[in-house]
C-alpha positions as CSV (number, residue, x, y, z in Angstrom):
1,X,-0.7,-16.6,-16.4
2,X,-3.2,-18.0,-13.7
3,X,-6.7,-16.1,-13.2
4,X,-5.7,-14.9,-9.4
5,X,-2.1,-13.5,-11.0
6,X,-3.8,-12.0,-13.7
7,X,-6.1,-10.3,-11.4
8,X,-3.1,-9.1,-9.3
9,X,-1.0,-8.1,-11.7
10,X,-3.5,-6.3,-14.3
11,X,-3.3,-2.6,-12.7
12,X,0.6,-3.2,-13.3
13,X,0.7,-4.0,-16.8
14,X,2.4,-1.9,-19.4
15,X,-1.3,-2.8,-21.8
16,X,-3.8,-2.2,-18.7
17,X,-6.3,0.6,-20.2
18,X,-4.9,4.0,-18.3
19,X,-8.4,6.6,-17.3
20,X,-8.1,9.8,-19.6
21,X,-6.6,11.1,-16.2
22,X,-3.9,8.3,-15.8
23,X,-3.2,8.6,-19.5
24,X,-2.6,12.4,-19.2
25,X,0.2,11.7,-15.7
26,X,1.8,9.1,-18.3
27,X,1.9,11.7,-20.4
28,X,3.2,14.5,-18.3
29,X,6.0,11.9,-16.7
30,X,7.7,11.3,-20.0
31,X,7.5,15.1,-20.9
32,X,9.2,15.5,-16.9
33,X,11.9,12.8,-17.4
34,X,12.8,14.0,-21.0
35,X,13.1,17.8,-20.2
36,X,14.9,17.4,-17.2
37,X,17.2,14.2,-17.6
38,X,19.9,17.3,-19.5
39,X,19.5,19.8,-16.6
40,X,22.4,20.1,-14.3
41,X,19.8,19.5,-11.0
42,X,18.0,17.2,-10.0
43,X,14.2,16.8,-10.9
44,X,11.1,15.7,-8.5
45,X,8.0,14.7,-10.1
46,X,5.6,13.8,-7.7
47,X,2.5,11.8,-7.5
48,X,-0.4,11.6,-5.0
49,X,-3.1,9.8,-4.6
50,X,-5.0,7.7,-1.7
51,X,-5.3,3.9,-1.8
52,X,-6.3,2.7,-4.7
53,X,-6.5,5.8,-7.3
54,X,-4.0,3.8,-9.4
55,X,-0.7,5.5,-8.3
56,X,0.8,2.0,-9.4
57,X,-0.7,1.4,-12.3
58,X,0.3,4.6,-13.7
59,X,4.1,4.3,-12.3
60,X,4.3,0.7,-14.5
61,X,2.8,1.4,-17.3
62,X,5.0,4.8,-17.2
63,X,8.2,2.8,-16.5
64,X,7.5,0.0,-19.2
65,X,7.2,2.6,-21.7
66,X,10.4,4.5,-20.4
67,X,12.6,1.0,-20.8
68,X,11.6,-0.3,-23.9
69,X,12.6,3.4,-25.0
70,X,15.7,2.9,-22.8
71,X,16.3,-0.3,-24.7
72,X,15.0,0.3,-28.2
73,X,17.6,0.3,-31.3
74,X,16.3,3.4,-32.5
75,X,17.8,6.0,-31.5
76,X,15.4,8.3,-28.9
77,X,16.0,10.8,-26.0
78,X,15.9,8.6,-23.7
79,X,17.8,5.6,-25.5
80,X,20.7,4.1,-23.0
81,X,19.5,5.4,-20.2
82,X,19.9,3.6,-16.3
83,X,16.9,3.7,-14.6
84,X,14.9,2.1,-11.8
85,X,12.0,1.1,-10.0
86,X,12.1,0.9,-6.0
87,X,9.6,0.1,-3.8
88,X,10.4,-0.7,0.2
89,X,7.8,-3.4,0.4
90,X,8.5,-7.2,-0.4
91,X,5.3,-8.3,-1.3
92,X,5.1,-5.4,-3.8
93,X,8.9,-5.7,-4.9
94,X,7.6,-9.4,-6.0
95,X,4.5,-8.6,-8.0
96,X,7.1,-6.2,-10.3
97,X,9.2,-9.0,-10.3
98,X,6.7,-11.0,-12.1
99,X,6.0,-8.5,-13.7
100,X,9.1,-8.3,-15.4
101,X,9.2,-11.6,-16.4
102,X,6.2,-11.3,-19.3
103,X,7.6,-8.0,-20.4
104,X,9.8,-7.9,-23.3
105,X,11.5,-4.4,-21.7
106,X,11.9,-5.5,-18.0
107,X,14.2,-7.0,-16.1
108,X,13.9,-8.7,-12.8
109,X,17.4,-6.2,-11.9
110,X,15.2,-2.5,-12.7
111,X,13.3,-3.3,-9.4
112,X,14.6,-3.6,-6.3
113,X,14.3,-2.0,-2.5
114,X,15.6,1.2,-1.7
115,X,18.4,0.3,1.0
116,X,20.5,-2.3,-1.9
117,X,20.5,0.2,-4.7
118,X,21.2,3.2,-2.1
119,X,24.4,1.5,-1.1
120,X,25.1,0.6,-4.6
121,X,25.3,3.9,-6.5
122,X,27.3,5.2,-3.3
123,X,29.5,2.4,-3.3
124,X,30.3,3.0,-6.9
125,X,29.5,6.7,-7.1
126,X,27.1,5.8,-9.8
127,X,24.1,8.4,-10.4
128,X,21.0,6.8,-12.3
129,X,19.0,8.7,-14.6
130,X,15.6,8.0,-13.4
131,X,14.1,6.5,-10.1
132,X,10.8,5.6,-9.8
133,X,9.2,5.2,-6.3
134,X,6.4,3.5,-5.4
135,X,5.2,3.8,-2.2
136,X,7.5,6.7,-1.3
137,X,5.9,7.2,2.1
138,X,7.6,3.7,2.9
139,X,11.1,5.3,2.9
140,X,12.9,5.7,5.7
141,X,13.2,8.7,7.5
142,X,15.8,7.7,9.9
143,X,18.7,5.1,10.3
144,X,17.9,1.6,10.3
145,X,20.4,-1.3,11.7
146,X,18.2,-3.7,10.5
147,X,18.1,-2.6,7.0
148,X,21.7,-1.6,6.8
149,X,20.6,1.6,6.1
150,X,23.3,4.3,7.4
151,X,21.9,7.6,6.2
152,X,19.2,9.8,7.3
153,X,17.0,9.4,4.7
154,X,16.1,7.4,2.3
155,X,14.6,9.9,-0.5
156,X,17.4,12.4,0.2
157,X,20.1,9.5,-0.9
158,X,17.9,8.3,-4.0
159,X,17.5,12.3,-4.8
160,X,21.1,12.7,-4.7
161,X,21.8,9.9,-6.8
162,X,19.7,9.9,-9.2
163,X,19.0,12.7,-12.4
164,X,14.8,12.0,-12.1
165,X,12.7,11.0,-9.4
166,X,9.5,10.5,-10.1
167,X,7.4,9.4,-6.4
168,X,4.3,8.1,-5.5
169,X,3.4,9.8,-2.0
170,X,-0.1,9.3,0.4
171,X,0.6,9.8,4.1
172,X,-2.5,8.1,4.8
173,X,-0.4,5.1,4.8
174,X,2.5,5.5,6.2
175,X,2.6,2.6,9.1
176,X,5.8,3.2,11.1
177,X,7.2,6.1,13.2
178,X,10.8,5.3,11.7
179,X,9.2,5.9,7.8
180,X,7.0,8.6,9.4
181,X,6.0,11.2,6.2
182,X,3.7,14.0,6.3
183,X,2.8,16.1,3.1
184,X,4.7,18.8,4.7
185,X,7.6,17.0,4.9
186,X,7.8,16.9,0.9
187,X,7.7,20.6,0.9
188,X,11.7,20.9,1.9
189,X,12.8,18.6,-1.3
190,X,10.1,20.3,-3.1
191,X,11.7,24.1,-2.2
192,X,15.4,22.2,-3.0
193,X,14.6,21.0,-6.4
194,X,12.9,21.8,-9.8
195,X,9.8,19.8,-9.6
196,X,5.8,19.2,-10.6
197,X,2.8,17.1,-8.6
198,X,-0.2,15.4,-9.8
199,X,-2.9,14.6,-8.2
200,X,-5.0,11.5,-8.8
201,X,-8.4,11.0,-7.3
202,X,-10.4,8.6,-8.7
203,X,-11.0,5.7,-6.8
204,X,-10.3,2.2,-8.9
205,X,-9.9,-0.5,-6.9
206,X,-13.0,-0.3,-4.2
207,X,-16.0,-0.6,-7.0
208,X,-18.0,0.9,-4.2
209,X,-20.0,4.2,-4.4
210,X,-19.1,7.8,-3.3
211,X,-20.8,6.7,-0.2
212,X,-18.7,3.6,0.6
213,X,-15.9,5.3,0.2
214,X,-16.8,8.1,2.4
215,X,-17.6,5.4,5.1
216,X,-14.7,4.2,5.0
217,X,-12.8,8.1,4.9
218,X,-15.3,8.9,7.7
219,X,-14.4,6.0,9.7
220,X,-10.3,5.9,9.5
221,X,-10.7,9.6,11.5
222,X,-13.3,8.2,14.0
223,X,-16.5,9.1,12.8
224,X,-19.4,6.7,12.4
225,X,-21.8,6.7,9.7
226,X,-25.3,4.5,9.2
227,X,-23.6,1.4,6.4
228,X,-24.5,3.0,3.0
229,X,-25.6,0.7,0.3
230,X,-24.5,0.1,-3.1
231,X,-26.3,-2.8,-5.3
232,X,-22.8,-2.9,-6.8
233,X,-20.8,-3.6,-4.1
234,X,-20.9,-6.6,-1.2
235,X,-20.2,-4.1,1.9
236,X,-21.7,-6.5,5.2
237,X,-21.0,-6.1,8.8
238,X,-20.8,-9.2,11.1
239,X,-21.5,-10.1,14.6
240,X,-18.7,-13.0,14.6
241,X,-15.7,-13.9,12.4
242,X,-16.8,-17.2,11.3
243,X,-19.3,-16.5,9.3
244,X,-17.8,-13.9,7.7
245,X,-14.8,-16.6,6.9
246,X,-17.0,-18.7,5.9
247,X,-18.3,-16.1,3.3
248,X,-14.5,-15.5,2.1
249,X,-14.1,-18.9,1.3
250,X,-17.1,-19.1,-0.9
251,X,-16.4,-16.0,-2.6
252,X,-12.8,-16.8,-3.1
253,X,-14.3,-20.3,-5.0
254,X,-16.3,-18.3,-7.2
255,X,-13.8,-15.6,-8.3
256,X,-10.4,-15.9,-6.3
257,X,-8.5,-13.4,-4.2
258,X,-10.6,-12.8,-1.2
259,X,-8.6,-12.8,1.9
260,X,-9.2,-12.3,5.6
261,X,-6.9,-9.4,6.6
262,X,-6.4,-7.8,10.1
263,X,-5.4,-5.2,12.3
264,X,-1.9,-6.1,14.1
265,X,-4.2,-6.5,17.8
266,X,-3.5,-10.2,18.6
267,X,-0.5,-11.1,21.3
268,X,2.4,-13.1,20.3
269,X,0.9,-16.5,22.0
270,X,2.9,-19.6,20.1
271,X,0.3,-22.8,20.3
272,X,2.6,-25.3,18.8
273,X,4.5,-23.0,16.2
274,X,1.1,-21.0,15.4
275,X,0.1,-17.7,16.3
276,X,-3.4,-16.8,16.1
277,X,-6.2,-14.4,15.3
278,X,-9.5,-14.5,16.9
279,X,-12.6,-13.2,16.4
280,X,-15.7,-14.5,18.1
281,X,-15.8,-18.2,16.8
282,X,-13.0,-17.9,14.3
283,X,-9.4,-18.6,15.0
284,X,-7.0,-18.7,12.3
285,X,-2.9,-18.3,12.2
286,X,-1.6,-15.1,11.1
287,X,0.0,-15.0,7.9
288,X,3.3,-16.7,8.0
289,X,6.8,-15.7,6.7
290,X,6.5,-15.8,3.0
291,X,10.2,-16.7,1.5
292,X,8.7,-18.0,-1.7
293,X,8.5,-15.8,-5.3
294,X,4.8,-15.5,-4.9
295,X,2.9,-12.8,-3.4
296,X,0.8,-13.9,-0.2
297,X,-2.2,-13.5,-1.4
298,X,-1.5,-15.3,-4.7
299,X,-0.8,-18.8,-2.9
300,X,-4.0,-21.2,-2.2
301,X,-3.0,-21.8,1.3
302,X,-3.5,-18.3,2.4
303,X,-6.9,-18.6,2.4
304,X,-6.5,-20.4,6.0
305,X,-4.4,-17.8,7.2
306,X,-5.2,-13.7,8.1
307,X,-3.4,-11.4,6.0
308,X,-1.6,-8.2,7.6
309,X,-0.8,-4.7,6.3
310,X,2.8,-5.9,5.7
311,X,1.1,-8.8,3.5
312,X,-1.6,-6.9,1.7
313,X,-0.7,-2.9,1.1
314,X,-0.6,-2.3,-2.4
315,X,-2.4,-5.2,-3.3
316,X,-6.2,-5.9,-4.9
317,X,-7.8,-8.3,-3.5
318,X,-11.6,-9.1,-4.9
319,X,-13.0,-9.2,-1.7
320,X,-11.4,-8.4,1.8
321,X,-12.7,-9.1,5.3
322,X,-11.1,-7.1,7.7
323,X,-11.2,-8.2,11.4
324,X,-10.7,-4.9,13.4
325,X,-8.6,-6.2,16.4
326,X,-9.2,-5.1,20.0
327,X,-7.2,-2.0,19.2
328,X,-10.2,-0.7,17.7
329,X,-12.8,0.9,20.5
330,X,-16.0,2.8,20.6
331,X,-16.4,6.0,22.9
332,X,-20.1,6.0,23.4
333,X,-19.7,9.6,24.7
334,X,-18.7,11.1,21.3
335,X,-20.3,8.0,19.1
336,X,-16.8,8.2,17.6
337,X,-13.9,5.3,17.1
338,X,-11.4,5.2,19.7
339,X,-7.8,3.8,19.3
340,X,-6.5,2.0,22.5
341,X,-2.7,2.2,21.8
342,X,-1.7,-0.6,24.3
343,X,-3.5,-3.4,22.4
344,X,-1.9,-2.5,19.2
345,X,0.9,-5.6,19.2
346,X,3.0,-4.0,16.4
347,X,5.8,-2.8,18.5
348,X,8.2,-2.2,15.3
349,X,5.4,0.6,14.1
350,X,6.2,2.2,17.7
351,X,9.4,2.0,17.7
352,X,10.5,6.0,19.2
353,X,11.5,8.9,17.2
354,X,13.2,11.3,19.5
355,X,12.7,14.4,16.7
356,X,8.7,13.9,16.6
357,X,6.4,15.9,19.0
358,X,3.0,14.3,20.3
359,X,4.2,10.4,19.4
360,X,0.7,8.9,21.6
361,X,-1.2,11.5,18.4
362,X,1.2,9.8,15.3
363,X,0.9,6.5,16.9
364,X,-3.2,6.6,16.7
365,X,-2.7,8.3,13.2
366,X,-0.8,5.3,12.5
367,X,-3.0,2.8,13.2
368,X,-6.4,4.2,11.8
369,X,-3.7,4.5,8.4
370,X,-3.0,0.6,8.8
371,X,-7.2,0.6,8.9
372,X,-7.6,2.7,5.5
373,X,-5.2,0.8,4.0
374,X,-6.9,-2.9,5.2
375,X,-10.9,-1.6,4.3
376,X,-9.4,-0.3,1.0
377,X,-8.5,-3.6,-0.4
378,X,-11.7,-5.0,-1.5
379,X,-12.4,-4.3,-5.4
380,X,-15.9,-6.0,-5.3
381,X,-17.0,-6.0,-1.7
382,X,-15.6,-5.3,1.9
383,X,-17.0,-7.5,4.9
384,X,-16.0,-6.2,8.9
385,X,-16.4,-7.4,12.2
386,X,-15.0,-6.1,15.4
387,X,-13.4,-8.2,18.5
388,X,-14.4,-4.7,20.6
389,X,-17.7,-5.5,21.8
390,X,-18.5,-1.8,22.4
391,X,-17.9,-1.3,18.7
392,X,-19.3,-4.5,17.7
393,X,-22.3,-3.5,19.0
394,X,-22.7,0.1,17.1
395,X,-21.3,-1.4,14.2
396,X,-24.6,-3.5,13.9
397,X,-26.6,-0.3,14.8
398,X,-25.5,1.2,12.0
399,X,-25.9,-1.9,10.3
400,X,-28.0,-1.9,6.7
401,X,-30.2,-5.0,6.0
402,X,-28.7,-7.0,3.1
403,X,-29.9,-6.5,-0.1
């Protein structure tokens, strides 16, 4: 296995060391699935956590351990059993995938999207025992022509066939109106079905201290704080995007996966074939179509691209610099961050829901989510820069000399 898969991969391995709290949600899972896998309804066993508190890690190392009991020769509760893993995110679906292949108890077939194994076990009126969802607040919440989904929602079709679900929920990230989840809108399965909830808040990816990460909280609801320092952790802001690139690339020589990663601000301009980002002196092609096996920020040639929630949720990288697109204002009234909906170029996350009140309030929720889940990437440092030049400018204000 390659240093930058290992790296990927490691919070999804069945061996990675679980925290006494992750060990104790392994725990409780098995206990859930085991007790309820003989009673006549449905159970719901859910998990919540913002980016980052190891929601994943947890959900693999839980589902490793209930396959190789699925498949074991002696004879256990839980021997025989049909269960899956779904997650409505390629680049995701293909780390388990890889997954799978070093495992002894995996297969490649126990992980797939939600849509395929939906139409499956209603096409063959087929009920699995357990369903494990990652990134449940990626479901759909509506019919979707594109993803040949007919029903009305996602969870309520895995729920009805399936014995167990266990899900992995945060609306902090949910980045389109047609997957549109708030906690609330658990609370009807939850009143439906037998179930328990665990929270995890620990934060394990960003290295950062209590401080960073309260920056970065502070700053996805529009409040700006003076840049904390952490000896720890390589947090800069930058004037231009170049240099900050240019910092990416020597980090990413020294200890792989760091990756420029942006908000979805930058018009659909083809320049022979490309599409670009831009930020001050830097211009760089968005992330392309990946149609290989590989994740996208697993292959070399990323590094000359900039990465976009669609590439990078659910992902580590070691260091992330996030270019904040001109999306992304500054109200020097209220000192605050504004969102300026009509630069946001990511029409499909807009796409109207005629059953949701005050769409101009979810769409600005949903971009400052895309903006939590883009500064939350970064294990070992997080660098910014804004195309705004309003917020550029307070940005630098704020700004703490470098250690």
């Amino acid at each position: 296995m390659t240093t930058e898969l290992s790296a990927a991969t490691f919070k999804l391995t069945a061996t990675a060391a679980l925290s006494p709290a992750q060990q104790q949600l392994e725990h409780a899972l098995l206990t859930f699935i085991t007790t309820h896998l003989a009673q006549p309804t449905t159970g719901l066993f859910v998990i919540h956590g913002d980016a980052g508190t190891g929601k994943s890690a947890v959900l693999a190392a839980a589902f490793s351990r209930l396959q190789a009991l699925s498949r074991s020769e002696t004879p256990n509760a839980l021997q025989g059993t049909d269960n899956y893993l779904v997650v409505n995110h390629n680049e995701m679906l293909k780390i388990y995938k890889r997954l799978a292949g070093s495992a002894p108890d995996l297969r490649k077939k126990d992980f797939q999207k939600p849509t395929p194994l939906i139409n499956r076990l209603s096409k063959t009126d087929h009920q699995a025992d357990v369903v494990f969802i990652d990134e449940a607040h990626l479901l759909l919440t509506q019919p979707d022509r594109y993803n040949r989904f007919n029903g009305q929602n996602q969870l309520a079709e895995l729920i009805k066939h399936s014995r167990v679900v266990v899900l992995v929920f945060d609306s902090h990230q949910v980045l389109k109106l047609k997957s549109y989840w708030q906690a609330a809108d658990l609370q009807p399965f939850l009143a439906q079905y037998p179930h328990e909830t665990f929270n995890l808040d620990e934060q394990f990816r960003v290295t950062g201290n209590a401080q960073v990460v309260n920056w970065i909280d502070q700053f996805t609801q529009g409040h700006l704080l003076p840049q904390p320092v952490d000896a720890n952790f390589d947090f800069r802001i930058f004037a231009d995007g170049q240099p900050m690139y240019d910092l990416i690339r020597q980090r990413d020589q020294q200890v792989h996966l760091a990756r420029l990663i942006a908000t979805a601000d930058f018009p659909y301009v083809v320049n022979h074939g490309t599409w670009y980002v831009t930020a001050g002196h830097l211009k760089l092609p968005w992330d392309k179509v990946n149609l290989t096996d590989d994740p996208w920020a697993l292959r070399p040639e990323t590094l000359n691209e900039v990465g976009s929630i669609y590439t990078i949720q659910g992902f580590d990288l070691n260091y992330a610099g996030v270019i904040l697109g001109p999306s992304v204002g500054y109200d020097a009234a209220t000192d605050r961050v504004i969102i300026h909906l009509d630069h946001y170029e990511d029409q499909e996350a807009f796409k109207n829901r005629s059953d949701l009140g005050e769409l101009a309030k979810l769409k600005v929720q949903i971009v400052f989510n895309s903006i939590n889940v883009l500064m939350k990437r970064g294990r070992y440092g997080l660098y910014i820069t804004a195309v705004d030049p309003a917020l550029r400018q307070r940005l630098s204000e704020l700004s703490a000399p470098q250690l």
